[in-house]
N, C-alpha and C positions, 0 to 999 in steps of 0.2 A: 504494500500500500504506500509506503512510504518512497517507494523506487517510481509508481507511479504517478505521485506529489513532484516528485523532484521533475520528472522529465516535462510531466506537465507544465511546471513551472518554466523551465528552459524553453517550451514551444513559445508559454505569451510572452517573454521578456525576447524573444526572436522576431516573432509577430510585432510584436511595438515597435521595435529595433528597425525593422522594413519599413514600417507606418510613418515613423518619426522621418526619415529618409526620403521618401518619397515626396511626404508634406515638405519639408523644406524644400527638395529638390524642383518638383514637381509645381507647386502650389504656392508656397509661400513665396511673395516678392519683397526685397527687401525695400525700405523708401529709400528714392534719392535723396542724396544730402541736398543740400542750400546751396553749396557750391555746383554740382552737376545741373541746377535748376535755373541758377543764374546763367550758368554759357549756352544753355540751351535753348532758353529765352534773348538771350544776346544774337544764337548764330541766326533764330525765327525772326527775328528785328532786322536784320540787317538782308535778307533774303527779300523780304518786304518793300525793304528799300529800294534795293538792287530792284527787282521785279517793278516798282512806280516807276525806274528811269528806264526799262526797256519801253515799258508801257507808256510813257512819253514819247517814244523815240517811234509808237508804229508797232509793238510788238506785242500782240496781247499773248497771254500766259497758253489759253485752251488750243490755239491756234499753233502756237509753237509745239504743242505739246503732242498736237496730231500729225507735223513738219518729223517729230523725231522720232514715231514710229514707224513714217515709211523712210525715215534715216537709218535708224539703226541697223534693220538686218545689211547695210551697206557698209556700214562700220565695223560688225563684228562678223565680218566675212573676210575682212583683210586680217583681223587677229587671228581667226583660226586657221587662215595661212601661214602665219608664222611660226618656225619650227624651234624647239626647246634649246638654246644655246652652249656649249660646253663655259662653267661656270666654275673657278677657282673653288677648293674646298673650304678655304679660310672666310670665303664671301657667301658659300652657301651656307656658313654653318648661324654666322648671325640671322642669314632670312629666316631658316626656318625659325631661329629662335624668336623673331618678332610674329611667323606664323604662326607658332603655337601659344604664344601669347594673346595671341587675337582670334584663335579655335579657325585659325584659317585652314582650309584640306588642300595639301601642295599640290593636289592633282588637279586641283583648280587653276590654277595658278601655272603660266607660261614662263619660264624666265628665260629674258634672252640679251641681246648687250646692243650696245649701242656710242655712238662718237656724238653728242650731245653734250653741252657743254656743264648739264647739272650730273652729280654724282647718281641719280635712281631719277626715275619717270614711273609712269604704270600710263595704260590704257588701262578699256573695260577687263579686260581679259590678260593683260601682256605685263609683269615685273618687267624694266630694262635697265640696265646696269651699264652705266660705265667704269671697268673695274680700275683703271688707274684713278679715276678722281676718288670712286670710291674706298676703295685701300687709301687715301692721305687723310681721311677723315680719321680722329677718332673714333673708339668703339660707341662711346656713349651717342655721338653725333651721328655715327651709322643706324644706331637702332631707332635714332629719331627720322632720319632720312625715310626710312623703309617704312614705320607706322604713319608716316604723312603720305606716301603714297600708296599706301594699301587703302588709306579714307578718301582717297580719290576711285581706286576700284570700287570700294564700298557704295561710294555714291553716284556712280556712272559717270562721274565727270568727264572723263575723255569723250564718249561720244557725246555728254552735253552740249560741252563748248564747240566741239565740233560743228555740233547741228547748227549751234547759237551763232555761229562765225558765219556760215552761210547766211542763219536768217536776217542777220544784220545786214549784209552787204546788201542781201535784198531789197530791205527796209529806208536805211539809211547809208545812201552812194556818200556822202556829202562828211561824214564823221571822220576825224582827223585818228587815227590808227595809233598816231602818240600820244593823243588827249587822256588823261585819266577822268574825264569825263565821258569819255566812250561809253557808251554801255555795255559792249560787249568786255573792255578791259574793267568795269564797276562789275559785270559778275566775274571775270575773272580772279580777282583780287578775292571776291567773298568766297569761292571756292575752296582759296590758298588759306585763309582764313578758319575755314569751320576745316578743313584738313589737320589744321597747326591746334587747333581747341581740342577737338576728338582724339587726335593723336595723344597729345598730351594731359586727357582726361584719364586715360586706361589705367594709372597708377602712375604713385610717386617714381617711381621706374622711369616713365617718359616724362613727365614733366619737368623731372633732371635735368633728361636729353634734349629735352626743346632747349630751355637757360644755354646747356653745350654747343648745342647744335647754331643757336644765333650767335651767342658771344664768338664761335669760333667763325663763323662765319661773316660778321663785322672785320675782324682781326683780317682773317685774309683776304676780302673782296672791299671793305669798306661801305656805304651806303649807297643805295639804289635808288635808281628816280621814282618808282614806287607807283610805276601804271600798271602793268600785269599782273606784278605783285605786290604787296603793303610793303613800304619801305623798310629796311630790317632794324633799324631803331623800335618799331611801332613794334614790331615783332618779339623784340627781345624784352620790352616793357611788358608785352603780354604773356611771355612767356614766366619772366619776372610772378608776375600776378599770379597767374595761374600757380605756380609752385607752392608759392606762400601759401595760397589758401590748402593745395590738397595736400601738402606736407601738413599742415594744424587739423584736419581732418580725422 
């Protein structure tokens, strides 16, 4: 009797033990903090924005939006021609680790190289690597590199801007291409932006790597005119921010 007590007992505290697991796993969500609430409402604020000066300019949202599904399969028809690159072991070993950091499956993921003058790029589909820029970075500023443009695959950016590039010249012949009033370069910039947030939301990990990733980046290019992308002052300031808070977190 007492042998049936005991196993008995081992089934519910196994049963719970499942139950308890599942519920967190499965069910229980934990709340954002304040800090993930605030850049999230930052990155929706400024999309807004961006989106009033396309929509100034001639470009309404629903109409764009129907322009880049008979885009896309044009787009990711040149990515899935592209064949998987032979990739130093030292370079693949950081990717995956920013993959598995971000429950990325590398089989998704094409990686191939490229002579472009930034250290990583992504399309919708395509990691591209320049490995001698990317080998002069530091570690920390690599793992930032590669989490910023994985939030570019995340958010289809590559065939966005794409489409967005076209529908502009459609739109607006008359737009000066250096203006950072362009609209095509205003969503550019908010792109580069919620890339640099997101990335560096993931954990104190990458928030490091962003503070790394701009200060070293200041240090060897110095300041940018800040159309395509946010000028790396504003960048470094943000990245600044952002650490403070998800370090005190």
């Amino acid at each position: 009797m007492k042998l049936f007590n005991k196993k008995t007992t081992l089934l519910a505290i196994s049963i719970l033990t499942v139950a308890t697991y599942i519920f967190y796993k499965k069910i229980y969500k934990p709340s954002k903090t304040g800090t993930q609430k605030h850049y999230e409402q930052l990155i929706t604020d400024r999309q807004h924005q961006v989106w009033d000066s396309l929509e100034s300019a001639g470009i309404k949202q629903n109409e764009f939006e129907s322009f880049y599904e008979e885009y896309l399969p044009r787009y990711l028809k040149e990515d899935a021609e592209t064949q998987q690159a032979d990739i130093s072991p030292e370079v693949l070993s950081v990717i995956h680790e920013v993959m598995h950091d971000l429950n990325i499956d590398p089989e998704t993921v094409t990686i191939t190289t490229f002579d472009d003058g930034s250290p990583a790029a992504a399309t919708d589909g395509l990691l591209l690597i320049n490995e001698n820029k990317f080998k002069a970075l530091s570690r920390e500023s690599q793992l930032f590199a590669l989490a910023h443009e994985f939030q570019h695959m995340r958010f289809k950016d590559g065939s966005t801007i794409c489409a967005l590039r076209e529908t502009v010249k459609l739109h607006s012949t008359e737009q000066d291409d250096s203006s950072m009033d362009n609209p095509f370069n205003q969503y550019s910039r908010f792109i580069e932006t919620r890339a640099d947030i997101n990335a560096a939301m993931i954990g104190p990990k990458y928030a490091q790597a962003y503070v790394t990733y701009m200060d070293e980046s200041i240090k060897r290019s110095g300041e940018n005119a800040g159309i395509s992308h946010p000028k790396n002052s504003e960048r470094l300031a943000l990245a600044k921010e952002i650490y403070s808070e998800v370090a005190q977190a």
